[in-house]
C-alpha positions as CSV (number, residue, x, y, z in Angstrom):
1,X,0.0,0.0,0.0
2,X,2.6,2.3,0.8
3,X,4.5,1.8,-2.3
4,X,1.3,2.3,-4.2
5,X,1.0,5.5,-2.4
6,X,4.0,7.0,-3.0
7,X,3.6,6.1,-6.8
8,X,0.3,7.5,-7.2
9,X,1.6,10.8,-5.4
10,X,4.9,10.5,-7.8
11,X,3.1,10.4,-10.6
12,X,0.9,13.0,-9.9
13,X,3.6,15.5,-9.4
14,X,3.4,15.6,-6.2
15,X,7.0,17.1,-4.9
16,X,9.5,14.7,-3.1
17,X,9.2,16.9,-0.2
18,X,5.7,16.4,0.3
19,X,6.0,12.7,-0.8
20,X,8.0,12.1,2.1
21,X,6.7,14.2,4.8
22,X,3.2,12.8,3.8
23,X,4.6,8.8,4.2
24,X,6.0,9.7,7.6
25,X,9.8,9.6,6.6
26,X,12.3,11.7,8.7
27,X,13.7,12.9,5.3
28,X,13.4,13.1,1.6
29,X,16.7,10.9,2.3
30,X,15.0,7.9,3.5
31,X,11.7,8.5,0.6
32,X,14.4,8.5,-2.1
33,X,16.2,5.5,-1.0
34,X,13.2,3.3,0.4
35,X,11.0,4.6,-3.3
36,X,13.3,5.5,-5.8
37,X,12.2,3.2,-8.7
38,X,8.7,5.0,-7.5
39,X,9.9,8.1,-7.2
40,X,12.2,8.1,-10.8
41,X,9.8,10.2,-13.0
42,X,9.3,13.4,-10.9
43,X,13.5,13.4,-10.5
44,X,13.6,13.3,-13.9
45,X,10.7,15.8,-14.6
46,X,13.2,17.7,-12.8
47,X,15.6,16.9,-14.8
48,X,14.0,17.8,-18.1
49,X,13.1,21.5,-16.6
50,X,16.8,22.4,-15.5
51,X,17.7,21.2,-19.1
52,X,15.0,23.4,-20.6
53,X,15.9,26.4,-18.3
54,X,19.6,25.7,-19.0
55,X,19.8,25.1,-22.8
56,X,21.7,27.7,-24.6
């Protein structure tokens, strides 16, 4: 369940921070460790922004 949680947040575009605080975790440390094959798209939508932002 909590796994399905965190995906459904994840894919929502629901930030890290919130993921984490939301599944009780201490810090966005433990989310992304515990989650990160959950938690893979919204680093990488993160990703693709910085690129966008960056791009010369």
């Amino acid at each position: 369940m909590r796994h399905s949680f965190v995906s459904l947040l994840s894919d929502n575009g629901i930030p890290l921070e919130e993921i984490s605080r939301l599944a009780g975790h201490s810090s966005t440390a433990v989310t992304e460790l515990v989650y990160r094959k959950q938690i893979r798209p919204v680093l990488q939508g993160g990703a693709v922004v910085m690129d966008r932002i960056f791009k010369s």
